[in-house]
C-alpha positions as CSV (number, residue, x, y, z in Angstrom):
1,X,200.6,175.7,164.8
2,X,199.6,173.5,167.7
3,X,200.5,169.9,167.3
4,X,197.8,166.7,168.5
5,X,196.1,167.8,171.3
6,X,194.3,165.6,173.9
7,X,192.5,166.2,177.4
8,X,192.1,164.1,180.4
9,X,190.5,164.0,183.3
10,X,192.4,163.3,186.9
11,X,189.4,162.1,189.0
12,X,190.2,162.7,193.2
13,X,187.2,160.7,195.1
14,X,185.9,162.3,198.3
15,X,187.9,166.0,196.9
16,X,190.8,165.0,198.1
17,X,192.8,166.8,195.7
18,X,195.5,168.7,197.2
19,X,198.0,169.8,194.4
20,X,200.4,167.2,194.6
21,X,200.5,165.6,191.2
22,X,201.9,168.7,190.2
23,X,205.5,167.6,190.1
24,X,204.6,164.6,188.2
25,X,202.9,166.9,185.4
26,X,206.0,169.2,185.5
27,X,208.3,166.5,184.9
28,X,206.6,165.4,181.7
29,X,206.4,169.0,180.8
30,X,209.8,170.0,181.9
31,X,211.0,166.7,179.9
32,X,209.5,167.9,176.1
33,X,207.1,165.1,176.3
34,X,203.9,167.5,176.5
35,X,203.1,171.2,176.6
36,X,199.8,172.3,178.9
37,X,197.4,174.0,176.7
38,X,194.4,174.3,179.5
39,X,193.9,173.0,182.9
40,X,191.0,173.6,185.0
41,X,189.7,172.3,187.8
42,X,186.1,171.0,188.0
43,X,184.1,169.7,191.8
44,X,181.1,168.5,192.4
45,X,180.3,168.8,196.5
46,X,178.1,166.0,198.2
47,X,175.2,167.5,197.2
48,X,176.3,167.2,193.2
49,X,176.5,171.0,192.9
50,X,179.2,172.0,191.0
51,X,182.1,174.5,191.0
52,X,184.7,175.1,187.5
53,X,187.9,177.0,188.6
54,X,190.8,177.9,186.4
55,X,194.0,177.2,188.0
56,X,195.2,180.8,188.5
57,X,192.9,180.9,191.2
58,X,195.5,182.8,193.5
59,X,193.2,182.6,196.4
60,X,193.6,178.9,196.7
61,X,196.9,176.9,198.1
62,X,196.4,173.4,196.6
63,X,196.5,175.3,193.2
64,X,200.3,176.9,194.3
65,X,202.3,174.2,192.7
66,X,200.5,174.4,189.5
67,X,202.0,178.4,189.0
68,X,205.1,177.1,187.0
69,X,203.2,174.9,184.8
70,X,200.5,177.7,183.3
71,X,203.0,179.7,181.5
72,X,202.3,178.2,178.0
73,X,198.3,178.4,179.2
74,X,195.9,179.2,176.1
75,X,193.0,178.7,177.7
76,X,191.0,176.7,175.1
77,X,188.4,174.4,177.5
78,X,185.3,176.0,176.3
79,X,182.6,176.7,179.3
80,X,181.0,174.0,177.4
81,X,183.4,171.3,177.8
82,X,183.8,172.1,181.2
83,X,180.2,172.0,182.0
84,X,180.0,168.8,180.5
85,X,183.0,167.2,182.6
86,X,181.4,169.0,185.7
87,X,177.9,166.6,184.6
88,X,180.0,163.8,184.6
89,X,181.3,163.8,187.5
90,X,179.5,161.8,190.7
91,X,179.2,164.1,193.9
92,X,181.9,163.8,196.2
93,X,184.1,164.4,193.4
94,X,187.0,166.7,191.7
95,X,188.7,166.0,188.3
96,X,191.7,168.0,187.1
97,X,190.8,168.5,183.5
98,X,194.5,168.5,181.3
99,X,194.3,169.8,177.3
100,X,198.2,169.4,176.1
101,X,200.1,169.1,172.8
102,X,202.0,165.7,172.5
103,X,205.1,167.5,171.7
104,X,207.3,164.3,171.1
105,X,204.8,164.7,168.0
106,X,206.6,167.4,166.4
107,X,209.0,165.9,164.4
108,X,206.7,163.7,163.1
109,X,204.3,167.0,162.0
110,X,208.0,168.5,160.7
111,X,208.7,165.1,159.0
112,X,205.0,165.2,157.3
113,X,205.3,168.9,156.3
114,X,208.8,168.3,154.8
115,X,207.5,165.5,152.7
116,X,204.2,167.5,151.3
Protein backbone atom coordinates (compact mmCIF):
# COMPACT_ATOMS: atom_id res chain seq x y z
CA UNK A 1 0.00 0.00 0.00
CA UNK A 2 1.44 3.27 -1.28
CA UNK A 3 1.44 6.04 1.23
CA UNK A 4 0.39 10.11 0.15
CA UNK A 5 1.50 10.66 -3.05
CA UNK A 6 2.12 14.00 -4.67
CA UNK A 7 3.64 15.29 -8.10
CA UNK A 8 5.49 18.29 -9.10
CA UNK A 9 6.61 19.91 -11.76
CA UNK A 10 10.58 21.22 -12.15
CA UNK A 11 10.08 23.96 -14.81
CA UNK A 12 13.88 24.61 -16.83
CA UNK A 13 13.20 28.03 -19.00
CA UNK A 14 14.90 28.18 -22.49
CA UNK A 15 15.32 23.71 -22.05
CA UNK A 16 18.09 24.14 -20.16
CA UNK A 17 17.75 21.07 -18.32
CA UNK A 18 20.76 19.10 -18.18
CA UNK A 19 20.26 16.36 -15.41
CA UNK A 20 21.89 17.95 -12.69
CA UNK A 21 19.21 18.22 -9.98
CA UNK A 22 19.62 14.65 -9.91
CA UNK A 23 21.80 14.46 -6.76
CA UNK A 24 19.55 16.74 -5.03
CA UNK A 25 16.46 14.21 -5.69
CA UNK A 26 18.80 11.27 -4.68
CA UNK A 27 19.60 12.69 -1.51
CA UNK A 28 16.04 13.12 -0.38
CA UNK A 29 15.45 9.68 -1.78
CA UNK A 30 18.56 8.09 -0.43
CA UNK A 31 17.63 9.91 3.03
CA UNK A 32 13.87 7.99 3.55
CA UNK A 33 12.18 11.30 3.06
CA UNK A 34 10.44 10.25 -0.37
CA UNK A 35 10.27 7.28 -2.71
CA UNK A 36 9.99 8.12 -6.79
CA UNK A 37 6.81 6.60 -8.04
CA UNK A 38 7.03 8.29 -11.74
CA UNK A 39 9.17 10.78 -13.45
CA UNK A 40 8.88 11.92 -16.85
CA UNK A 41 10.14 14.43 -18.70
CA UNK A 42 7.88 16.80 -20.65
CA UNK A 43 9.30 19.85 -23.53
CA UNK A 44 7.70 22.07 -25.44
CA UNK A 45 10.34 23.50 -28.37
CA UNK A 46 9.99 27.33 -29.56
CA UNK A 47 7.44 26.53 -31.64
CA UNK A 48 5.12 24.97 -28.53
CA UNK A 49 5.25 21.47 -30.06
CA UNK A 50 5.69 19.11 -27.51
CA UNK A 51 7.71 16.01 -26.66
CA UNK A 52 6.87 13.46 -23.26
CA UNK A 53 9.92 11.11 -22.56
CA UNK A 54 10.17 8.69 -19.76
CA UNK A 55 13.38 8.84 -18.03
CA UNK A 56 14.78 5.44 -19.20
CA UNK A 57 15.31 7.07 -22.31
CA UNK A 58 18.92 5.32 -22.70
CA UNK A 59 19.54 7.21 -25.82
CA UNK A 60 19.81 10.52 -23.95
CA UNK A 61 22.88 11.74 -21.53
CA UNK A 62 21.14 14.41 -19.42
CA UNK A 63 18.82 11.51 -18.34
CA UNK A 64 22.23 9.30 -17.11
CA UNK A 65 22.11 10.59 -13.56
CA UNK A 66 18.55 9.80 -13.07
CA UNK A 67 19.44 5.68 -13.68
CA UNK A 68 19.88 5.15 -9.81
CA UNK A 69 16.80 6.94 -8.91
CA UNK A 70 14.13 4.74 -11.19
CA UNK A 71 14.47 1.51 -9.44
CA UNK A 72 11.28 1.86 -7.27
CA UNK A 73 9.65 3.35 -10.79
CA UNK A 74 5.78 2.35 -11.15
CA UNK A 75 5.06 4.18 -13.82
CA UNK A 76 1.70 5.70 -12.79
CA UNK A 77 1.62 9.36 -14.84
CA UNK A 78 -1.16 8.55 -17.10
CA UNK A 79 -0.64 9.77 -20.94
CA UNK A 80 -3.28 12.02 -19.75
CA UNK A 81 -1.66 13.78 -17.02
CA UNK A 82 1.23 14.17 -19.03
CA UNK A 83 -0.49 15.67 -21.85
CA UNK A 84 -1.96 17.94 -19.70
CA UNK A 85 1.39 19.25 -18.05
CA UNK A 86 2.88 19.27 -21.75
CA UNK A 87 -0.37 22.03 -22.44
CA UNK A 88 0.79 23.87 -19.67
CA UNK A 89 3.81 24.46 -20.37
CA UNK A 90 4.87 27.88 -22.48
CA UNK A 91 7.34 27.12 -25.51
CA UNK A 92 10.81 27.31 -24.78
CA UNK A 93 10.14 25.17 -21.97
CA UNK A 94 10.90 21.61 -20.08
CA UNK A 95 9.39 20.47 -16.68
CA UNK A 96 10.58 17.33 -14.93
CA UNK A 97 7.31 15.95 -13.74
CA UNK A 98 8.08 14.04 -9.98
CA UNK A 99 4.98 11.52 -8.54
CA UNK A 100 6.56 10.22 -4.97
CA UNK A 101 5.33 8.73 -1.75
CA UNK A 102 6.06 11.06 1.36
CA UNK A 103 7.65 8.21 3.14
CA UNK A 104 8.30 10.16 6.45
CA UNK A 105 4.45 9.46 6.27
CA UNK A 106 4.60 6.02 7.10
CA UNK A 107 4.55 5.82 10.58
CA UNK A 108 1.86 8.02 10.73
CA UNK A 109 -0.26 5.54 8.18
CA UNK A 110 1.25 2.58 10.67
CA UNK A 111 0.17 4.76 13.79
CA UNK A 112 -3.51 5.29 12.03
CA UNK A 113 -3.86 1.48 11.08
CA UNK A 114 -2.70 0.48 14.60
CA UNK A 115 -5.35 2.59 16.23
CA UNK A 116 -8.41 1.32 13.78
Amino acid sequence: MLGPLEYIVIGFAGNRFDGSIAREIERVVENGTIRLIDIVFVGKDADGDAVILELDNKDDPRFAPFAALLGDRMALLTPEDLEHVAAELPPNTSGMVLLFEHRWAEHIKEAMAAAG
